[in-house]
C-alpha positions as CSV (number, residue, x, y, z in Angstrom):
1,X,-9.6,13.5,-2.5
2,X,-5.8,12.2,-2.2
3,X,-5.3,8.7,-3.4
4,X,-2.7,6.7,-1.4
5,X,-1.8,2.9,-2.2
6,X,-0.5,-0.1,-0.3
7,X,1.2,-3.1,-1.3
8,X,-0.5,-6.3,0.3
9,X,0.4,-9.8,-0.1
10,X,-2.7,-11.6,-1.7
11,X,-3.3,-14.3,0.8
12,X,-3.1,-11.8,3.9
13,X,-5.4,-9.6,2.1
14,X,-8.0,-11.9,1.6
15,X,-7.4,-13.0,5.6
16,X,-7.9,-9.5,6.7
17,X,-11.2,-9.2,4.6
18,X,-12.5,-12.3,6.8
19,X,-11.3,-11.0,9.6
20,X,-11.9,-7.4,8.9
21,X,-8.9,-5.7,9.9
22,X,-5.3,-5.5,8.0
23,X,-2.3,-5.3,10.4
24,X,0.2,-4.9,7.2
25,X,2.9,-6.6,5.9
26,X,5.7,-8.0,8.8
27,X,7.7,-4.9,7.8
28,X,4.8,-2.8,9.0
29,X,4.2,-4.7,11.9
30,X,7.9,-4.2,12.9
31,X,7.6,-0.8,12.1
32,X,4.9,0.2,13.7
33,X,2.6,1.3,11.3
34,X,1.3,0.5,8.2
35,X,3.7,2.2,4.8
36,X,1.9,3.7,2.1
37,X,2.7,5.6,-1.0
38,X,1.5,8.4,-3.5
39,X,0.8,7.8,-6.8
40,X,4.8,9.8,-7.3
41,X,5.8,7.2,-4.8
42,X,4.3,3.7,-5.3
43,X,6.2,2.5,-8.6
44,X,10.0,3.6,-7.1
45,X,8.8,2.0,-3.7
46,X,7.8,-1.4,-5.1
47,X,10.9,-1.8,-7.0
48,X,13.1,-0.5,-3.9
49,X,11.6,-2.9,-1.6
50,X,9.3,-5.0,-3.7
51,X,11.6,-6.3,-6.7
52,X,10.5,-10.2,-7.9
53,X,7.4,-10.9,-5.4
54,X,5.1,-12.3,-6.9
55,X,1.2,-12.9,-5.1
56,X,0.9,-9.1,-4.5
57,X,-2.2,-6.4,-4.6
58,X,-2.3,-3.1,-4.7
59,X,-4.8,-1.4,-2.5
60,X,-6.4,2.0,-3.6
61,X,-7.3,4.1,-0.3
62,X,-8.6,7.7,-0.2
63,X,-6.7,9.5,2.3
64,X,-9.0,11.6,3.8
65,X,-11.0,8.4,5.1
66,X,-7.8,7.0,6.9
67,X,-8.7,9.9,9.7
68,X,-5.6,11.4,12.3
69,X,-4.1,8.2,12.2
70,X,-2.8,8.8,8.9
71,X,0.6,10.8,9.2
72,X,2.4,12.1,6.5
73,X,5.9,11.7,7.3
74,X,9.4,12.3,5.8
75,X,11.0,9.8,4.3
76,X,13.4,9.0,1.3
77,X,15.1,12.4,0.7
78,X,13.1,14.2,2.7
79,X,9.4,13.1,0.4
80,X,6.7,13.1,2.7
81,X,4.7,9.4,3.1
82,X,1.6,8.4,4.4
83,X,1.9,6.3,7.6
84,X,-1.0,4.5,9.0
85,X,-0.7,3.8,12.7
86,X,-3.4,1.6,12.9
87,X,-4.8,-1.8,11.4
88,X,-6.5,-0.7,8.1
89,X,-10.4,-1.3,8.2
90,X,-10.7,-3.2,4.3
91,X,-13.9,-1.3,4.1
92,X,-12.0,2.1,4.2
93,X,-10.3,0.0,0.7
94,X,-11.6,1.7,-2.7
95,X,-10.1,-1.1,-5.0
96,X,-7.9,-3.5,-4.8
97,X,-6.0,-4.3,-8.5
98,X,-3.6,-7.4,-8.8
99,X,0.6,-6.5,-9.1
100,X,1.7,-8.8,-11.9
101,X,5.4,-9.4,-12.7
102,X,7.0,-8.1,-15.8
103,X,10.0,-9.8,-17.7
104,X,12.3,-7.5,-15.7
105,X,10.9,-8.6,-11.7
106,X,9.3,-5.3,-11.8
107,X,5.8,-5.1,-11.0
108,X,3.7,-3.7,-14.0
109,X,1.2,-1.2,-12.2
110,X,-2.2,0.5,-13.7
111,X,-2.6,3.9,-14.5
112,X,-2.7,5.6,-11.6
113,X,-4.4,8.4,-12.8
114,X,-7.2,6.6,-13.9
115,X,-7.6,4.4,-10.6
């Protein structure tokens, strides 16, 4: 099993949940599919592109459920990340683990090993 992770905004979260089906963040939607990360990826990611917001999740997905829709693509210096070009189904979600804020505006994540 290969554990990915996405960064949702808590209130659009709990909207896709209702509505059963997560189109991703604006950037996503502008993007064309939905970004995610690897457990090498997630912490640099959220502090490249996620620095000081506050009200965010992190979603625990296993890969393999995610299907052909899931491509691994290259990305910052060439590190392959998992793109999901399709809404997310929330029941595909393992966990779902609140993002607090440290001191610094960096988010303080869980262990990831242990998730």
């Amino acid at each position: 099993m290969t554990t990915i992770f996405h960064m949702a905004d808590k209130d659009a979260w709990a909207e896709a949940v209702s509505r059963g089906s997560y189109p991703g963040t604006p950037m996503d939607q502008e993007d064309g599919f939905i970004h995610m990360s690897t457990a090498e990826t997630i912490v640099e990611s959220a502090a490249k592109h996620r620095k000081g917001v506050t009200n965010l999740l992190l979603l625990v997905i296993d890969a393999e459920e995610l299907g052909e829709k899931l491509v691994w693509e290259p990305a910052r210096g060439g590190i392959l990340f998992p793109h999901l070009y399709e809404d997310l189904d929330p029941e595909k979600v393992r966990k779902v683990v609140p993002l607090p804020l440290g001191d610094d505006g960096r988010h303080i994540f869980p262990d990831l090993g242990e998730i």
